[in-house]
RODO-2510 file (C-alpha; in nm, 4 decimals, decimal comma):
residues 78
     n   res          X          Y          Z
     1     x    -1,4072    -0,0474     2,5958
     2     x    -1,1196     0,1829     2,7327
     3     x    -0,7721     0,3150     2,5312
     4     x    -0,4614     0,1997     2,6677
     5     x    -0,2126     0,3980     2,7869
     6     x    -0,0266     0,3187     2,4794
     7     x    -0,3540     0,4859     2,2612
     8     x    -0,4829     0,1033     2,1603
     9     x    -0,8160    -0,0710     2,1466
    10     x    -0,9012    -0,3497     2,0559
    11     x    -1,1738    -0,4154     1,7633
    12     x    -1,4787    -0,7063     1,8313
    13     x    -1,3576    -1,0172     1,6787
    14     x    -1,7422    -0,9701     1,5218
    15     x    -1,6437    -0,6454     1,3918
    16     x    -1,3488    -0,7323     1,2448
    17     x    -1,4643    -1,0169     1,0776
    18     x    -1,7634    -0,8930     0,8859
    19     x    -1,5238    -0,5807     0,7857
    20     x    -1,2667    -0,8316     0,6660
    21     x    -0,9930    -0,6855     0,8918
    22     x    -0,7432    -0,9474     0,9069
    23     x    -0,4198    -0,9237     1,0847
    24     x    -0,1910    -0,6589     0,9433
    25     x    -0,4861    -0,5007     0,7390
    26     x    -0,3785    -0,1623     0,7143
    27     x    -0,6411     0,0813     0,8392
    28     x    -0,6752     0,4690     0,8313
    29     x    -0,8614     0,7041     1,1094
    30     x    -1,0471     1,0051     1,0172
    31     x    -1,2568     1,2400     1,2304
    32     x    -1,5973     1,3073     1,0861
    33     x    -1,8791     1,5206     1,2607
    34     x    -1,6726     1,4131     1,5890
    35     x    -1,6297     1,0823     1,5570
    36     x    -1,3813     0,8718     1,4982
    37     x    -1,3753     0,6698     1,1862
    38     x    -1,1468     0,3996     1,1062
    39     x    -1,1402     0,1928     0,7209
    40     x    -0,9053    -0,0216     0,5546
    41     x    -0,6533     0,2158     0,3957
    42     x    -0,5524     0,2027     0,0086
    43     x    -0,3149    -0,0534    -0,0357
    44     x    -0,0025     0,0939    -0,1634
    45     x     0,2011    -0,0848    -0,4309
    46     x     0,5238    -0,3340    -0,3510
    47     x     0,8097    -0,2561    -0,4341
    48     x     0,7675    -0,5003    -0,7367
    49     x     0,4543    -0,3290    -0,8594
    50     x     0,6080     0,0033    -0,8383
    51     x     0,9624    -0,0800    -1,0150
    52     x     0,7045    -0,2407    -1,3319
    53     x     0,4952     0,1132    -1,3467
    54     x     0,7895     0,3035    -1,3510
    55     x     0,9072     0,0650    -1,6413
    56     x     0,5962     0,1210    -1,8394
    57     x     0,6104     0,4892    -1,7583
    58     x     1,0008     0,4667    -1,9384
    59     x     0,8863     0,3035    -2,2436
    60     x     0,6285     0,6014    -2,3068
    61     x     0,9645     0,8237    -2,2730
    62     x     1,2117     0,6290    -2,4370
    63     x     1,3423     0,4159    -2,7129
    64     x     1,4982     0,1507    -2,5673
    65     x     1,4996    -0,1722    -2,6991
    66     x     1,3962    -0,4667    -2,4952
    67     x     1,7799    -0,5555    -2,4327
    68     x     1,8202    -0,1903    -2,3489
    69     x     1,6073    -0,1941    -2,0667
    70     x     1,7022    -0,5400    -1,9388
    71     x     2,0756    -0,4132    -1,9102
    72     x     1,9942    -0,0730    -1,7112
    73     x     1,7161    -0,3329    -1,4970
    74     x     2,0945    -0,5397    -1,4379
    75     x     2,3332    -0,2325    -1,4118
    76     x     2,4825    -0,2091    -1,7412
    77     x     2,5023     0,0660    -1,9716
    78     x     2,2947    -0,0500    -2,2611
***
């Protein structure tokens, strides 16, 4: 198998498969020894996901009320 001239390769259908890289996996490369390793990268959280931990990580801090933290999640001063 050769790199394009744009630095891409393509992975064995057979490969992929039995890795479970499906399209738009996200991957990450490493070099180890020499070699070139690639692995299905850490998911990082949506935007969803990361708006709820930072809510969580505000109740440890605060002492808002439920309706507190609904009106700053709308805008409004509580």
């Amino acid at each position: 198998m050769r790199i394009t001239s744009k630095g891409q390769v393509t992975i064995p259908q057979e490969i992929r498969e039995r890795c479970g890289l499906l399209p738009h996996t996200s991957v990450q490369f490493r070099e180890e020894n020499g070699r070139v390793v690639i692995e299905k990268a850490t998911p990082s959280p949506s935007p969803g996901e990361d708006a709820i931990q930072r809510l969580r990580q505000a109740r440890v801090r605060t002492r808002l009320s439920t309706e507190e933290l609904l009106a700053l999640t709308r805008g409004e001063d509580p």
